[in-house]
Backbone as CSV, one residue per row, in Angstrom:
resi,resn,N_x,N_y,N_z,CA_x,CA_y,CA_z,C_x,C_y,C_z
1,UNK,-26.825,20.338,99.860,-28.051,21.041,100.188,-29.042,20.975,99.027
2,UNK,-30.135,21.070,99.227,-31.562,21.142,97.958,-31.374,21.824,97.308
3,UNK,-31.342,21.852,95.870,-30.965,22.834,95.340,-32.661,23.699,95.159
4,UNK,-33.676,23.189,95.278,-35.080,23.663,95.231,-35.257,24.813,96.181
5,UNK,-34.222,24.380,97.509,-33.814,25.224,98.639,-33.146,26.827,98.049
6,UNK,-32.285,26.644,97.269,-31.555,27.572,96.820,-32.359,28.189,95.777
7,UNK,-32.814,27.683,94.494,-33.779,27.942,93.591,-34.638,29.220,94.298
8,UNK,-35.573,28.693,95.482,-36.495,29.111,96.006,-36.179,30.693,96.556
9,UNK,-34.671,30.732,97.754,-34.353,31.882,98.132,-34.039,32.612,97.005
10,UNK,-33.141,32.126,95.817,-32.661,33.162,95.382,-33.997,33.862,94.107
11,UNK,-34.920,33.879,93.839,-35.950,33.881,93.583,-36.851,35.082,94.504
12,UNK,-36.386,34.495,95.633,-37.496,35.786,96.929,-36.665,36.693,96.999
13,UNK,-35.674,36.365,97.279,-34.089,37.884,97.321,-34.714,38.784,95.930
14,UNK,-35.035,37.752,94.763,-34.893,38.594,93.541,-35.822,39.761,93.470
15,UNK,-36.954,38.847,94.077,-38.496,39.792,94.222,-38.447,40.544,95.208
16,UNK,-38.025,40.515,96.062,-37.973,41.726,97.246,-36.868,43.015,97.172
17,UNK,-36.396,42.451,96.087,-34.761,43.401,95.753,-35.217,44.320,94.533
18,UNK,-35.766,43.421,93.701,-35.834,43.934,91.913,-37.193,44.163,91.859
19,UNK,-38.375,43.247,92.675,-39.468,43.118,92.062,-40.266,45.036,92.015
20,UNK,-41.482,45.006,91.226,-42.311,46.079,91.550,-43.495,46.116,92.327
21,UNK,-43.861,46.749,93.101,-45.045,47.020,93.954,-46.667,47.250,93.239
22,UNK,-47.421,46.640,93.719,-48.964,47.397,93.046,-49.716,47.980,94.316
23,UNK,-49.119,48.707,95.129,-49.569,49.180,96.623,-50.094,50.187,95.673
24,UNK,-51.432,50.463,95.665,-52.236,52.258,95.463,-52.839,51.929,94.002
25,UNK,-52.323,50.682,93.371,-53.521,50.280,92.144,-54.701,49.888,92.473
26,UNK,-55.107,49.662,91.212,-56.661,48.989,91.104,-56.036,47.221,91.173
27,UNK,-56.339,46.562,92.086,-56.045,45.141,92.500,-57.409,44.256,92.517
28,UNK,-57.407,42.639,92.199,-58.603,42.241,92.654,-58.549,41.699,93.540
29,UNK,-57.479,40.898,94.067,-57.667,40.189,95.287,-57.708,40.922,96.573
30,UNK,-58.298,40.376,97.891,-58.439,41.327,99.022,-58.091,40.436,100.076
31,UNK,-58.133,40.842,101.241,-57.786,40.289,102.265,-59.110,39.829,103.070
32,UNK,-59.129,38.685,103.716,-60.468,38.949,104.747,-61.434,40.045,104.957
33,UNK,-60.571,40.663,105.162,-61.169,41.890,105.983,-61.622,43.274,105.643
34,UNK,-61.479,42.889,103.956,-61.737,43.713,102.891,-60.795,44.557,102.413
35,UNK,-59.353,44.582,103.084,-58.479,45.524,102.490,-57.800,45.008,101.233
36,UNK,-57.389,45.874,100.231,-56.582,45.284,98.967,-55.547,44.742,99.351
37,UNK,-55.245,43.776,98.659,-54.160,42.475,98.708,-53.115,43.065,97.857
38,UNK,-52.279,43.607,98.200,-50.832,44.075,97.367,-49.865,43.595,97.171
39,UNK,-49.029,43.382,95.984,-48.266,42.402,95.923,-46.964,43.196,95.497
40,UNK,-45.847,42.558,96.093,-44.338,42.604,95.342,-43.788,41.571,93.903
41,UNK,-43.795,41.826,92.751,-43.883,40.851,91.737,-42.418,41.107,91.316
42,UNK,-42.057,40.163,90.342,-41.971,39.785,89.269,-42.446,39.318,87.592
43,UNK,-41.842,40.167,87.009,-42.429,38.762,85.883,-41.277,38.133,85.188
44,UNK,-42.214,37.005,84.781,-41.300,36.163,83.935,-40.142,35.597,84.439
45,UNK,-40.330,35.031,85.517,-40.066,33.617,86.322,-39.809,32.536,85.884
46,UNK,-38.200,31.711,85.737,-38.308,31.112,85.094,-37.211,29.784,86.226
47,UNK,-37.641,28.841,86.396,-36.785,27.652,87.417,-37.015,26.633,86.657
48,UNK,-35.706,26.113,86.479,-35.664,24.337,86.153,-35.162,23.936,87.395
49,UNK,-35.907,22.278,87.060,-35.775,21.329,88.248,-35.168,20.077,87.266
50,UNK,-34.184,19.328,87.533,-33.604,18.130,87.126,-34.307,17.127,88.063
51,UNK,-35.293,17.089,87.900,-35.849,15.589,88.459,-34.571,14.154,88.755
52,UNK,-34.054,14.041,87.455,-32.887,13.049,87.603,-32.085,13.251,88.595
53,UNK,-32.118,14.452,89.226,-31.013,14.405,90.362,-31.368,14.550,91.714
54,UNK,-32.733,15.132,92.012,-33.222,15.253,92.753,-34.460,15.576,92.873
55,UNK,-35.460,15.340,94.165,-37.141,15.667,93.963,-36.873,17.252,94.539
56,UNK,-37.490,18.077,94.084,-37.506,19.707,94.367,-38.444,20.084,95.417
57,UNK,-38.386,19.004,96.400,-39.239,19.595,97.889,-37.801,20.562,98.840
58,UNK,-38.946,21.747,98.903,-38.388,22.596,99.740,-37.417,21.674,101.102
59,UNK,-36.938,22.050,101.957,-36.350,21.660,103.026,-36.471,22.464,104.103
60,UNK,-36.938,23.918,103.313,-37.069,25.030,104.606,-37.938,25.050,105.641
61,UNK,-38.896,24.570,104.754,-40.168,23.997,105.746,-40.594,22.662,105.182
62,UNK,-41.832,22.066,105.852,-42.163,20.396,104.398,-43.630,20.985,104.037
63,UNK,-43.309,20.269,102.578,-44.749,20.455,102.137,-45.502,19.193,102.194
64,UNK,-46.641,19.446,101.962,-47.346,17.874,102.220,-47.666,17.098,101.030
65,UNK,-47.045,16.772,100.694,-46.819,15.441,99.533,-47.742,15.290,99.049
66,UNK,-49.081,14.317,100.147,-49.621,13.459,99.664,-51.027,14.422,99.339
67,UNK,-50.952,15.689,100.146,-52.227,16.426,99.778,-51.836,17.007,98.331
68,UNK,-50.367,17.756,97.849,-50.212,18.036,96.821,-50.286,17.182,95.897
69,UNK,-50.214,16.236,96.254,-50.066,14.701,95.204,-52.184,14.584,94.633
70,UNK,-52.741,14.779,95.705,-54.240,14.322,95.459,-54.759,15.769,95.072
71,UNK,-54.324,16.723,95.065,-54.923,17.464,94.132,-54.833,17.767,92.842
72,UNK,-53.273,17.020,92.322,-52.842,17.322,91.450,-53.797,15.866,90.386
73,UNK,-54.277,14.860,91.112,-54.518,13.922,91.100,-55.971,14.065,90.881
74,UNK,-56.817,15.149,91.445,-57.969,15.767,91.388,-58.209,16.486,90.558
75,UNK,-57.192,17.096,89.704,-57.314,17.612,87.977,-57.123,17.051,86.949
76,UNK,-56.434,15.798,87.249,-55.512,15.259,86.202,-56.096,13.986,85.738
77,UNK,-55.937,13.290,87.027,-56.914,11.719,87.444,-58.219,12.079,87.223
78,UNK,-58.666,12.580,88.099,-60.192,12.559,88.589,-60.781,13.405,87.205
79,UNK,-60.550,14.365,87.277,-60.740,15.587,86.374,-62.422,15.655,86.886
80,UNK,-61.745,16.317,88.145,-63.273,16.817,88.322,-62.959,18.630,89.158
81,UNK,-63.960,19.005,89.226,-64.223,20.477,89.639,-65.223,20.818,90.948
82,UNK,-65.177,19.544,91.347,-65.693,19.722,92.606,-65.115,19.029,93.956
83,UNK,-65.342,20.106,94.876,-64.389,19.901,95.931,-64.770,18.846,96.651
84,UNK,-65.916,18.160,96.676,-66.243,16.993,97.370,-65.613,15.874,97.231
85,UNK,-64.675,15.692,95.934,-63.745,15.217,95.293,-62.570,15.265,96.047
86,UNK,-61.966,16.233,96.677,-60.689,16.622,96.723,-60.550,16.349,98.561
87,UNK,-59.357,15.975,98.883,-58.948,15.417,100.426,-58.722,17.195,100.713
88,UNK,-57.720,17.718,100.556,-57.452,19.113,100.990,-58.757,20.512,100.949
89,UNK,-58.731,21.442,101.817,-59.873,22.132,101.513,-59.646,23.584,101.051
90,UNK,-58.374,23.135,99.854,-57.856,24.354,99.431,-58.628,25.375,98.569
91,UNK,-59.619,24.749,98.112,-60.415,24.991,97.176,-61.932,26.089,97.741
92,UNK,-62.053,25.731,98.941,-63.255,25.577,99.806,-63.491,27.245,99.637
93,UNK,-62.534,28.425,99.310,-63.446,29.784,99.384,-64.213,29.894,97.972
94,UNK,-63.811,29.311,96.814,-64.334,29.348,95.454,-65.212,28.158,95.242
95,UNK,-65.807,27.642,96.187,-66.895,26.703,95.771,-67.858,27.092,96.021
96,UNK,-69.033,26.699,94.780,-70.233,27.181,95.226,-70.902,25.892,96.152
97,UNK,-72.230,26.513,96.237,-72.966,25.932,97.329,-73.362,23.709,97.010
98,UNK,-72.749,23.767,95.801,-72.351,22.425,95.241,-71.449,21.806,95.440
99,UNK,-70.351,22.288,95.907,-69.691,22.529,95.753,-68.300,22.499,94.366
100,UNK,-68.858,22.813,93.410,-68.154,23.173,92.159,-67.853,24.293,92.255
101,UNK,-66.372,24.176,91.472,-65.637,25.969,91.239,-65.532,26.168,89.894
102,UNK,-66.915,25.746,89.244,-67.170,26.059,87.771,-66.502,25.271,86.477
103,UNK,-66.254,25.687,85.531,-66.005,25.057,84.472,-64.176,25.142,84.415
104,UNK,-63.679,25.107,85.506,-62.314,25.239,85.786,-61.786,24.148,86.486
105,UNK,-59.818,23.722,85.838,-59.215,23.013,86.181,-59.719,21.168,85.494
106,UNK,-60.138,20.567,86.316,-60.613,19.060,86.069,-61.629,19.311,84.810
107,UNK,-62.424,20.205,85.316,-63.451,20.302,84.039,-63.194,19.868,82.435
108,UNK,-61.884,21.139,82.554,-61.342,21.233,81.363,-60.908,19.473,80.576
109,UNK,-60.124,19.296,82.094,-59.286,18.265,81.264,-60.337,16.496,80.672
110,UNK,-61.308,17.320,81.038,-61.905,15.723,80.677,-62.620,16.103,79.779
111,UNK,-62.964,17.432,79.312,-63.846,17.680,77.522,-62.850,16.850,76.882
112,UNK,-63.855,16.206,75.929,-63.741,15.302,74.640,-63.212,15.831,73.440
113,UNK,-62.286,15.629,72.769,-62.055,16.474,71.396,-61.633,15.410,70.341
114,UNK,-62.164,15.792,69.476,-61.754,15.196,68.165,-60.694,15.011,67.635
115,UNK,-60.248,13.901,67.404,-58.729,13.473,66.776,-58.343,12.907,65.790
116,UNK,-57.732,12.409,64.863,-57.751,11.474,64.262,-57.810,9.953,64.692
117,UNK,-57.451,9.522,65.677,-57.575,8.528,66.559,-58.980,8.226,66.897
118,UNK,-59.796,9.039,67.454,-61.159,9.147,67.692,-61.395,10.053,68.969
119,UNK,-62.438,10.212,69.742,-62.409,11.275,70.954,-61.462,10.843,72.016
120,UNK,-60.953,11.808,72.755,-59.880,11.199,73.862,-60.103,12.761,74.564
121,UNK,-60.187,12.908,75.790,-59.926,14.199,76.382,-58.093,14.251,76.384
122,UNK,-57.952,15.543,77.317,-56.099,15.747,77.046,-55.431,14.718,77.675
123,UNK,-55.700,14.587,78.783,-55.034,13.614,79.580,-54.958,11.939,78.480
124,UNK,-55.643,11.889,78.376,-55.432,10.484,77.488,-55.000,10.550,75.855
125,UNK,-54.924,11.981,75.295,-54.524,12.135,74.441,-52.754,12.411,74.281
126,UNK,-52.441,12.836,75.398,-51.066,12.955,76.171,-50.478,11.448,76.762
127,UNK,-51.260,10.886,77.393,-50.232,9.345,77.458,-50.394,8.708,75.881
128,UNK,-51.372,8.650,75.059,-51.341,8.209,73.789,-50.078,8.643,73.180
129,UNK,-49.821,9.815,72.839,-48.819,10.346,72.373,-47.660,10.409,72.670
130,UNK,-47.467,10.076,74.069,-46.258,9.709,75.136,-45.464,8.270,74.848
131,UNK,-46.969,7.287,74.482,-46.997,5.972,73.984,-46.218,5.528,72.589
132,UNK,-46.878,6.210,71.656,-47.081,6.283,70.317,-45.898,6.880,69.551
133,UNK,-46.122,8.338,70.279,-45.533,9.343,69.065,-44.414,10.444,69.855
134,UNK,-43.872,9.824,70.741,-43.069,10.630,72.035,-41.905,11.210,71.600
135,UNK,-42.192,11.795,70.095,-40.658,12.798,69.755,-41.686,13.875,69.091
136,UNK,-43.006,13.688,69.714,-43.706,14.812,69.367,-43.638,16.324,69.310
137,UNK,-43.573,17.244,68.918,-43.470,18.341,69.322,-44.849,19.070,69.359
138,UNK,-45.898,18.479,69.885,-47.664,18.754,70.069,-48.415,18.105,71.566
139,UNK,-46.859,17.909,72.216,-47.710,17.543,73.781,-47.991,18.703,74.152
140,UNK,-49.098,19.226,74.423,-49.711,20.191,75.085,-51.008,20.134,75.764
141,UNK,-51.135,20.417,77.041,-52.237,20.469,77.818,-52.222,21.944,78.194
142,UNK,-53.575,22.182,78.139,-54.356,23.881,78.602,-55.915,23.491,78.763
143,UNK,-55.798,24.655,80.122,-56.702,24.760,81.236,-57.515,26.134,80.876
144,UNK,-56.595,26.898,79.929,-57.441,27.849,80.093,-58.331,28.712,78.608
145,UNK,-59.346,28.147,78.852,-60.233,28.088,77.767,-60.917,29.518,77.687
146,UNK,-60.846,30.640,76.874,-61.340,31.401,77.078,-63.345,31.586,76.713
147,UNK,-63.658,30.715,76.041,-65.460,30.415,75.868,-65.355,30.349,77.146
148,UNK,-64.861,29.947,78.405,-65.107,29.259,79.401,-65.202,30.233,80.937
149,UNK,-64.234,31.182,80.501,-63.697,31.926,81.586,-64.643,32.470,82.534
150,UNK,-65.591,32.752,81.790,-66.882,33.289,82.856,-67.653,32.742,83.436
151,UNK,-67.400,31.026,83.463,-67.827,30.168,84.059,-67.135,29.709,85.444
152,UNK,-65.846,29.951,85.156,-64.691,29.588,86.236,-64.959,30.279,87.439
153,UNK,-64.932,29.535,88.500,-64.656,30.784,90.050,-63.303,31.065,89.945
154,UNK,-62.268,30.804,89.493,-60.868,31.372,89.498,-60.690,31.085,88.562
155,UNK,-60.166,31.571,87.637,-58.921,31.369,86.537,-57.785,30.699,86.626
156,UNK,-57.433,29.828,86.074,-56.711,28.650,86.193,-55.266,29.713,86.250
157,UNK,-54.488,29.313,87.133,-53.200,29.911,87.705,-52.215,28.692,87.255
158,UNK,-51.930,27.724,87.177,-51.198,26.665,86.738,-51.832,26.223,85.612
159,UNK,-52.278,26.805,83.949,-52.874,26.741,83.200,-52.514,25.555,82.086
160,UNK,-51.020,25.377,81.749,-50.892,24.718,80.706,-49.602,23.921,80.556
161,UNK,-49.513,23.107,79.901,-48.251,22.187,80.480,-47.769,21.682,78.763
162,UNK,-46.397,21.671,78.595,-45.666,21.619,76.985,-45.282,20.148,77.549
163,UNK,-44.840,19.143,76.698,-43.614,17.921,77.333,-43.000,17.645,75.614
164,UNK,-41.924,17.316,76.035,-41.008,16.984,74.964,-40.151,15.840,75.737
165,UNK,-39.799,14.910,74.529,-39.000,13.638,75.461,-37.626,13.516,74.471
166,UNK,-37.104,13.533,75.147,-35.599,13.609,74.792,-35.044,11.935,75.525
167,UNK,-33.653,11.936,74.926,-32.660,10.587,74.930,-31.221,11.013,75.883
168,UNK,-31.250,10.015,77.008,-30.342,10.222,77.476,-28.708,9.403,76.990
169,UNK,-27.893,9.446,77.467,-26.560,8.446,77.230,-26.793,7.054,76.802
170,UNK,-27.561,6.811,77.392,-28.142,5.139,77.144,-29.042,5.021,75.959
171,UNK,-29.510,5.986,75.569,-30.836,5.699,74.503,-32.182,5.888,75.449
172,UNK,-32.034,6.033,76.451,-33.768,5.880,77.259,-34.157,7.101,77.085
173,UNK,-35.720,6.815,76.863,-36.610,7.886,76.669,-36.577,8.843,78.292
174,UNK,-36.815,10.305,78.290,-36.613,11.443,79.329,-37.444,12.546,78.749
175,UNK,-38.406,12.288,79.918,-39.711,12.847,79.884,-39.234,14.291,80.411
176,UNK,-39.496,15.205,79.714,-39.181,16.730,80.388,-40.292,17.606,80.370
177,UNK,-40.663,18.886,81.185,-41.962,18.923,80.870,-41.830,20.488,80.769
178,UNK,-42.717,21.672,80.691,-43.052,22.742,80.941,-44.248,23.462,81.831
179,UNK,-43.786,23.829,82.784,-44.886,24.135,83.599,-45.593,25.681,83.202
180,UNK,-46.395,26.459,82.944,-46.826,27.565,82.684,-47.993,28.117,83.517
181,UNK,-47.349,29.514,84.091,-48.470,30.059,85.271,-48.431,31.072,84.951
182,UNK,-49.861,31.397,85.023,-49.847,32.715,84.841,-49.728,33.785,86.181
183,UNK,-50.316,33.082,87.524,-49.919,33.813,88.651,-49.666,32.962,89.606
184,UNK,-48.628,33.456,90.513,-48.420,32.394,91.681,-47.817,33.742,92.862
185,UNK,-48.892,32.985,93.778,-48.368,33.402,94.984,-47.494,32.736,95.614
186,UNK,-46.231,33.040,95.861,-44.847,32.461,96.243,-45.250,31.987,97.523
187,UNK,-45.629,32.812,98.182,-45.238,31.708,99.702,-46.367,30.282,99.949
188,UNK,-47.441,31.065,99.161,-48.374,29.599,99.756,-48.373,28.628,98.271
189,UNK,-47.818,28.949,97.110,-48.272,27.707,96.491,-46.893,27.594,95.339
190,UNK,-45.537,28.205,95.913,-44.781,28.075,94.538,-44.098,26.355,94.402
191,UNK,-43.533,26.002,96.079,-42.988,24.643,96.121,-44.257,23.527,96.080
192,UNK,-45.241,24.173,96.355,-46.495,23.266,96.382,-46.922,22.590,94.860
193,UNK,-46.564,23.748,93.844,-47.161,23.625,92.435,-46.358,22.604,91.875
194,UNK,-45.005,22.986,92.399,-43.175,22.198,91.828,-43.564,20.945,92.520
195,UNK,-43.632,20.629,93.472,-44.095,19.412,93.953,-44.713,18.737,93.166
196,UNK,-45.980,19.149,92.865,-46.882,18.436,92.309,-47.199,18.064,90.650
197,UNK,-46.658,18.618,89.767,-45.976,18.842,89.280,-44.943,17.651,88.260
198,UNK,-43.936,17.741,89.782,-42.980,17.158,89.268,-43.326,15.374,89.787
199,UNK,-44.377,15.131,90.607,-44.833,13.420,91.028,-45.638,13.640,89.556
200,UNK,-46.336,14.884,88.895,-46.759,14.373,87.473,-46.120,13.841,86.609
201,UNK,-44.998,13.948,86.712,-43.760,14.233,85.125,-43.469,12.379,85.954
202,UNK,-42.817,12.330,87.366,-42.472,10.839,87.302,-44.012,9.752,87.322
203,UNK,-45.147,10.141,87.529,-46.007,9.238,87.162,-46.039,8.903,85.817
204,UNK,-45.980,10.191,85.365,-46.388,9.993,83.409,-44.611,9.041,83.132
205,UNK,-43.831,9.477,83.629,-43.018,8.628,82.762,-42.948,7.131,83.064
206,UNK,-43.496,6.600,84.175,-43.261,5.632,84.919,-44.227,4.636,83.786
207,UNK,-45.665,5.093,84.024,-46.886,4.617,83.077,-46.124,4.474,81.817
208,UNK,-44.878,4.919,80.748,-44.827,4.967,79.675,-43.422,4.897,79.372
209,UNK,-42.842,4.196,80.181,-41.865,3.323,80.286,-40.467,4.259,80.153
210,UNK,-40.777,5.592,80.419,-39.528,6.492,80.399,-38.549,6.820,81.991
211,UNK,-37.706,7.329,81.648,-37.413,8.549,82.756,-37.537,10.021,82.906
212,UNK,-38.031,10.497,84.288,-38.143,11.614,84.363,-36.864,12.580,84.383
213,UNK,-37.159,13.526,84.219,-35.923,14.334,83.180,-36.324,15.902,83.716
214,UNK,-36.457,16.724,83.367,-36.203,18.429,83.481,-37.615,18.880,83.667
215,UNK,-37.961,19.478,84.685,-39.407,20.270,85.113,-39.037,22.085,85.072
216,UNK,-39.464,22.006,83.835,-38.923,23.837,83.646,-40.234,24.486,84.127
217,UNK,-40.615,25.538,85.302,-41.615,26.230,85.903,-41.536,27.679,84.971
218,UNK,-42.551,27.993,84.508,-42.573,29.632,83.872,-43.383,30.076,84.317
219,UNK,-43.634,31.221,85.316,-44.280,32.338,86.130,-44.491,33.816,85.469
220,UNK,-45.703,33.899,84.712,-45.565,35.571,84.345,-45.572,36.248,85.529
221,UNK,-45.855,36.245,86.482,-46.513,36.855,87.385,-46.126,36.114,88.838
222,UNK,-44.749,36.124,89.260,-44.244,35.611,90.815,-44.474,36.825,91.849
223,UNK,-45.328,36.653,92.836,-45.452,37.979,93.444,-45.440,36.797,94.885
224,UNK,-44.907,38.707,95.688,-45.031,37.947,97.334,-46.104,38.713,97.670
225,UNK,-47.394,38.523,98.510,-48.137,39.518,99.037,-47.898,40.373,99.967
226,UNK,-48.371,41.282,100.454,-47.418,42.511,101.317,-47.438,42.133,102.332
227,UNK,-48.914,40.931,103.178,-48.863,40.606,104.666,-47.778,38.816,104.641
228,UNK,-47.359,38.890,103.163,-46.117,37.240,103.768,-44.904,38.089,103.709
229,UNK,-44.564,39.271,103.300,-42.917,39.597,103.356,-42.341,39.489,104.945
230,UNK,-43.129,39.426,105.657,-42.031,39.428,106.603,-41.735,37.768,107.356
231,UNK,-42.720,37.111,106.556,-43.232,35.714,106.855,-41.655,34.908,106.132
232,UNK,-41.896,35.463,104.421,-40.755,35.207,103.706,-39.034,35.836,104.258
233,UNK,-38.856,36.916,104.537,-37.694,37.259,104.924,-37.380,35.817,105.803
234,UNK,-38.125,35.886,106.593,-37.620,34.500,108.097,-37.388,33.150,107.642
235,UNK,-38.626,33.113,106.400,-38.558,31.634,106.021,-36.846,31.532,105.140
236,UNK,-36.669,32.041,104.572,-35.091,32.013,103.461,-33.838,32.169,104.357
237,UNK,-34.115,32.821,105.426,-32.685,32.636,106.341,-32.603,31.162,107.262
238,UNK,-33.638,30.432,106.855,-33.430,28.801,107.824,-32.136,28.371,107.373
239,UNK,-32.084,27.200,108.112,-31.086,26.321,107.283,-31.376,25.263,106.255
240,UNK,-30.588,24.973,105.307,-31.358,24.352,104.192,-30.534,22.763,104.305
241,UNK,-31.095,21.786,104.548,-30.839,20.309,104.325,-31.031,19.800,102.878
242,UNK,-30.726,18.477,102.857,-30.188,17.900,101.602,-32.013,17.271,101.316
243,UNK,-31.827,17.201,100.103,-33.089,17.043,99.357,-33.661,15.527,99.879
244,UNK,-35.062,15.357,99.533,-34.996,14.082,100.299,-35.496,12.934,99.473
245,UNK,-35.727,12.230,99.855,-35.374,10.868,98.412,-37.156,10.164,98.049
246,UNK,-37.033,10.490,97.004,-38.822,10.366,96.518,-39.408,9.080,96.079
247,UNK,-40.177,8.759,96.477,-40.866,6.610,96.103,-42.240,7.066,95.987
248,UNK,-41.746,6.196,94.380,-43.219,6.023,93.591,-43.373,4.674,93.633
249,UNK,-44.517,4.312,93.697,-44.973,2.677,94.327,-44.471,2.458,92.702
250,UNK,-43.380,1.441,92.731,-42.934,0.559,90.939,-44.068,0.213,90.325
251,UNK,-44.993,-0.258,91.240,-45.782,-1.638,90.610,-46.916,-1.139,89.989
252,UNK,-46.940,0.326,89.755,-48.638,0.906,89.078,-47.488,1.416,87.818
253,UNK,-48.615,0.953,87.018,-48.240,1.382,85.610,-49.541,1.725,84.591
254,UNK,-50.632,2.293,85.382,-51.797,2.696,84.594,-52.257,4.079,85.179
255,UNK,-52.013,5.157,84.786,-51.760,6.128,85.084,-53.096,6.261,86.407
256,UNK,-54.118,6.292,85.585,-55.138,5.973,85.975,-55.517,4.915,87.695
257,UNK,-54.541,4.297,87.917,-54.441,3.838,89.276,-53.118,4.150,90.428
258,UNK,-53.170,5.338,89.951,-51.915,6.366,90.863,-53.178,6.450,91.847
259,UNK,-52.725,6.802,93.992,-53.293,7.274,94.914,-52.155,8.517,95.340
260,UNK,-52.785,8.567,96.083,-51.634,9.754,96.843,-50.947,9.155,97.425
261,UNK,-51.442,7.809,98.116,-50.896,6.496,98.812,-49.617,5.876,98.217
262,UNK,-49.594,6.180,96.905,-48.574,5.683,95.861,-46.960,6.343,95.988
263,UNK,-47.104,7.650,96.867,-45.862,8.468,96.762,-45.578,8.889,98.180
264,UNK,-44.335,9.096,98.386,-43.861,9.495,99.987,-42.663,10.004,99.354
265,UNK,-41.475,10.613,100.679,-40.628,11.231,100.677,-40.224,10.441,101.925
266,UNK,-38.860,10.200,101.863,-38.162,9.408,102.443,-36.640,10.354,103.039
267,UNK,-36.323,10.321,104.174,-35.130,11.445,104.414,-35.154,12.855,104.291
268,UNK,-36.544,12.882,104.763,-36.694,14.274,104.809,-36.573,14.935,105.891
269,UNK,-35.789,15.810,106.071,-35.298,16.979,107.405,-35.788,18.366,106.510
270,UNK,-36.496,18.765,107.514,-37.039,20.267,107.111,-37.157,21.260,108.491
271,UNK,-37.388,22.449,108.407,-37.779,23.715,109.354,-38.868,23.047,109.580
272,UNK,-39.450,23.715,110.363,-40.523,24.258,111.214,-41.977,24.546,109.880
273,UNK,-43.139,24.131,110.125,-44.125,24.503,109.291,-44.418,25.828,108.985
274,UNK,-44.941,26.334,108.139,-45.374,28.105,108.420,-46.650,27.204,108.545
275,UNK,-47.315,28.055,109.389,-48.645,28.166,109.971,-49.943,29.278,109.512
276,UNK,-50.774,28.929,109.220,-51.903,30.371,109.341,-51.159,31.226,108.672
277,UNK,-51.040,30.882,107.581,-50.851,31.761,106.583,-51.853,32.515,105.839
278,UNK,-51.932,33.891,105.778,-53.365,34.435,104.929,-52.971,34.695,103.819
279,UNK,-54.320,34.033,103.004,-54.674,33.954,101.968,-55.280,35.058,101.153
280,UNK,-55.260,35.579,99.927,-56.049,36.419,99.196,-56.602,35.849,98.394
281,UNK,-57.837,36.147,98.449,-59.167,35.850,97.154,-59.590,37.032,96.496
């Protein structure tokens, strides 16, 4: 069975069992319809994924690959902040009439900074170093710039990413990474983030001649909202199938010419979709 499957329930058991309530605080997010958005949390959430053994797509339900793949692809690749950019219209309540969601996410990652090397934004300062200097202990990417924050329509929720490359039995380089969030809403974006994510960790290693290796997720803040608990109870009692087998097109090796087209899931048996799921902004 998936172990992403198991990861996932025992995680919602934890939060619905242990977590604490913010029903009757001061909250910002709301519902449509103007009522406060209340959440069951956790903090300090912590899941590894062994990439080497398996891709960490749910089985309970499927997630969609190739949209998680092009957004992740839309911060990283593109590094842009506008949704006209992006295939999915996940973005679409925080865009303005430009549709930009401010100086957040892509934005970030394509400012220029000074190096000894010469200017490189993160993303290219991270395969350099992946290249170069890959027993680094200074891979770090961050999203969340505080000069910046009052520019952002959201605050970057998947903010910052550590990688360290380690040696397996053979001597081959094993790209491992750190994921860091500061909030995640479990039902609509926790396997979505791990997904995406983890096609980062095997693109970057693919481009830089490694293997992918350990996707550690850190969550200050894992909450279920009060209108998915009963969404979640149903979803964790499915049945859980065996993980399903992940293809990255071999033949791209410039990070920079990854599509969403580039990745699929192969043997995948899953539940039933959740549907119309509501959202809080």
């Amino acid at each position: 069975m998936s172990k992403a499957d198991k990861i996932f329930v025992s995680m919602c058991e934890d939060i619905l069992s242990n977590g604490t309530s913010t029903e009757g605080e001061k909250v910002r997010p709301h519902w449509e319809d103007g009522t406060s958005a209340y959440t069951i949390k956790k903090f300090g959430v912590i899941n590894r994924y062994n990439l080497a053994e398996e891709f960490p797509a749910l089985t309970l339900r499927p997630v969609a690959i190739k949209s998680a793949t092009d957004e992740m692809l839309w911060i990283w690749q593109r590094k842009s902040n506008n949704i006209h950019d992006l295939k999915p219209h996940i973005w679409d309540e925080w865009a303005d009439a430009d549709g930009s969601i401010g100086k957040a996410y892509g934005y970030q990652m394509q400012m220029l900074h000074n190096y000894p090397e010469g200017k490189m934004d993160q993303v290219d300062r991270l395969i350099y170093d992946l290249k170069h200097n890959p027993f680094s202990r200074r891979m770090i990417t961050n999203m969340y710039v505080h000069q910046d924050l009052s520019e952002m329509n959201l605050y970057p929720c998947a903010y910052s990413m550590t990688f360290n490359v380690t040696l397996d039995e053979d001597n081959a380089l094993v790209l491992n990474a750190i994921l860091n969030q500061r909030s995640q809403d479990v039902l609509a974006a926790n396997n979505w983030n791990v997904c995406q994510y983890a096609v980062l960790v095997h693109m970057l290693a693919q481009v830089c001649d490694m293997k992918a290796g350990e996707l550690v997720h850190v969550i200050a803040d894992a909450h279920i909202y009060d209108r998915h608990i009963p969404i979640i109870k149903e979803l964790i009692q499915r049945e859980q199938h065996d993980a399903p087998d992940f293809v990255l097109n071999p033949d791209i090796h410039d990070f920079y010419e990854f599509s969403d087209a580039d990745v699929r899931l192969e043997n995948y048996v899953t539940g039933e979709q959740v549907r119309n799921i509501p959202i809080a902004v």
